[in-house]
C-alpha positions in Angstrom: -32.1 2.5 -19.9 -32.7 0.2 -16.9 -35.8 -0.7 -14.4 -36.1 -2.4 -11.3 -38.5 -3.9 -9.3 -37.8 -4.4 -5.8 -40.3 -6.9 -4.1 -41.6 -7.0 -0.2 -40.7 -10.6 0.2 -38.8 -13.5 -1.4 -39.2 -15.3 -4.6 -41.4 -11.5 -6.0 -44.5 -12.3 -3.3 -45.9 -9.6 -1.4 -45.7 -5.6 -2.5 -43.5 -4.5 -5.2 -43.0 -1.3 -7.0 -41.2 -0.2 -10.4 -37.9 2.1 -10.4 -36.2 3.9 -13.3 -34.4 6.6 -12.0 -32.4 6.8 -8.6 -33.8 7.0 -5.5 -31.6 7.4 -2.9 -33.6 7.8 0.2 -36.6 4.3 0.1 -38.2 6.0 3.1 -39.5 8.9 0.9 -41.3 6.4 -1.4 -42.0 4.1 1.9 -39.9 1.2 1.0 -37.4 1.4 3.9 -35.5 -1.4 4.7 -38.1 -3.8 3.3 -36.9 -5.5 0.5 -36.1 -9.3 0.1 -36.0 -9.8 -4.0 -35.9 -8.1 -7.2 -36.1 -8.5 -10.9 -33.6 -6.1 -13.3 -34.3 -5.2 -16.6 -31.8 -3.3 -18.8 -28.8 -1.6 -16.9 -27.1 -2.9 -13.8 -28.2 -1.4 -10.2 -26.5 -1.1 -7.1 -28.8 -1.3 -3.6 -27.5 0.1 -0.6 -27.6 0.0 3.0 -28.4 2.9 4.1 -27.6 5.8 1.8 -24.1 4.5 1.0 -23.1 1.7 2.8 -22.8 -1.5 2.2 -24.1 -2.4 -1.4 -25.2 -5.3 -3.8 -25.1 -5.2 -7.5 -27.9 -6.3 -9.6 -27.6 -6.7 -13.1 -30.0 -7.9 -15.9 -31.5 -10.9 -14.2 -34.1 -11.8 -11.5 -33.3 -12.5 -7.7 -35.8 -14.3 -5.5 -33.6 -13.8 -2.6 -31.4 -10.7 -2.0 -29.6 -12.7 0.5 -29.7 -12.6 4.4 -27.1 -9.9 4.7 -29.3 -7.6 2.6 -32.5 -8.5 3.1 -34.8 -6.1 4.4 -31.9 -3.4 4.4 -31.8 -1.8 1.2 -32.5 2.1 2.0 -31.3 3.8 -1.4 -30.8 2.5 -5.3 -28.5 4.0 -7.9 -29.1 2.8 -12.0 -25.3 2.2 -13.4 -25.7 4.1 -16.7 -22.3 4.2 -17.8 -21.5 2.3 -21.1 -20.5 -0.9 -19.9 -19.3 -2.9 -23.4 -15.9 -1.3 -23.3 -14.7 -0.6 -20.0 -10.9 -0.1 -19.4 -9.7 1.2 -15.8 -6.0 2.1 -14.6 -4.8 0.7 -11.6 -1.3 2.1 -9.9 1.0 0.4 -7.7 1.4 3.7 -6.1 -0.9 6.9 -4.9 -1.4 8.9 -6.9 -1.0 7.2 -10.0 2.8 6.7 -9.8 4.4 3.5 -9.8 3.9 0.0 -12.2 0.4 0.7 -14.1 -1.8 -2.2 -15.5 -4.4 -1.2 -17.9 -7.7 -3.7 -16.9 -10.5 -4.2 -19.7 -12.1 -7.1 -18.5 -13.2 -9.4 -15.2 -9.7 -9.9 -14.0 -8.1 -12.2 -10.9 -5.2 -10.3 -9.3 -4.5 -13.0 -6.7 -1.8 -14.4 -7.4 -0.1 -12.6 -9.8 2.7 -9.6 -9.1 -0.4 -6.9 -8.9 -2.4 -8.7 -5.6 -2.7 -6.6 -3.3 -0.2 -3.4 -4.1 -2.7 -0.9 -5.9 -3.1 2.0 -3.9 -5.2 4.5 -6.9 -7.0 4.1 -10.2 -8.8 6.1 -12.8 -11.4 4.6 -14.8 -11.7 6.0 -18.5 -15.2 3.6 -19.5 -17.2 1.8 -17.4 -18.4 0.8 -14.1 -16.1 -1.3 -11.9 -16.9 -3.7 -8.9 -13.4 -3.8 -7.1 -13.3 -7.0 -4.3 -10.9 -7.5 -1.4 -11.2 -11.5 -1.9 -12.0 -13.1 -5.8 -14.8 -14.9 -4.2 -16.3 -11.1 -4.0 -16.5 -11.1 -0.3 -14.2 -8.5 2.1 -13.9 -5.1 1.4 -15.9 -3.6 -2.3 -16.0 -0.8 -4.2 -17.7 0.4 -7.1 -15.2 2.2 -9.1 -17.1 4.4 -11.7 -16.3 6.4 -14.9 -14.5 9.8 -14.0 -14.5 9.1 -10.0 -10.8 8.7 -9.8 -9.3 7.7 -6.6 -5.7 8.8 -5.8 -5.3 7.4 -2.7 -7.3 4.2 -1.7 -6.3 5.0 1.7 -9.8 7.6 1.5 -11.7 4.3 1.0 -9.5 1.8 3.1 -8.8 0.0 0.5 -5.0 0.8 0.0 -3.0 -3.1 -0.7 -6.2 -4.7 -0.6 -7.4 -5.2 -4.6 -7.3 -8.9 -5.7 -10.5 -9.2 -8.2 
């Protein structure tokens, strides 16, 4: 299981309130777009812009700041509760699975190695995934989660672009 508490302003001053199941719509609950920290206990959350745009993930831990790209922008939140102590994802060379195949159980860099930037599909069998364009986690992100196979990274413009 897994809570959050998002918090009005930085470093948990000003209003808070208490999650533990999804909400993807903050307006409903009136917290819109007003969120600047938060504190995680238990499972990992993602925070989105809007309902799903852009996205931070939070995982066990407490953040007085949210950042200025995401403060005051979170509009929806999404517990991660897959089983997250044995992940293993596929990644393909090719869409639709076809081509060189690298089984992934772990944090991994790509960059530099023969599999930077040539993955074009995946399937995750355990696990919740945060693929990156860049290893520094900036560019292009996806969260790749258990049984949400992607044939075709072109769907998500994401086709040649994996390197962590």
């Amino acid at each position: 299981t897994g809570k959050i508490i998002i918090y009005e302003h930085v470093s948990f001053q000003g209003l808070s309130k208490e999650f533990t199941t999804d909400t993807p719509n903050l307006t409903a609950v009136g917290w819109n777009d007003v969120v600047s920290s938060v504190k995680v206990i238990g499972q990992p959350w993602v925070a989105y812009e809007h309902v799903k745009g852009q996205f931070l993930v939070f995982e066990e831990g407490e953040y007085d700041s949210i950042g200025k790209d995401m403060n005051d922008k979170i509009s929806s939140l999404q517990l991660i509760t897959e089983d997250l102590h044995n992940p293993q994802i596929t990644l393909y060379q090719h869409v639709d699975y076809r081509g060189r195949d690298r089984i992934i159980r772990e944090a991994t860099r790509l960059a530099g190695g023969e599999d930077n930037d040539v993955v074009s599909s995946h399937k995750v069998q355990r696990g919740a995934w945060l693929l990156c364009e860049h290893t520094d986690g900036c560019g292009l992100r996806h969260l790749a989660r258990e049984h949400e196979d992607i044939p075709n990274y072109k769907e998500i413009d994401f086709n040649d672009k994996l390197s962590f």
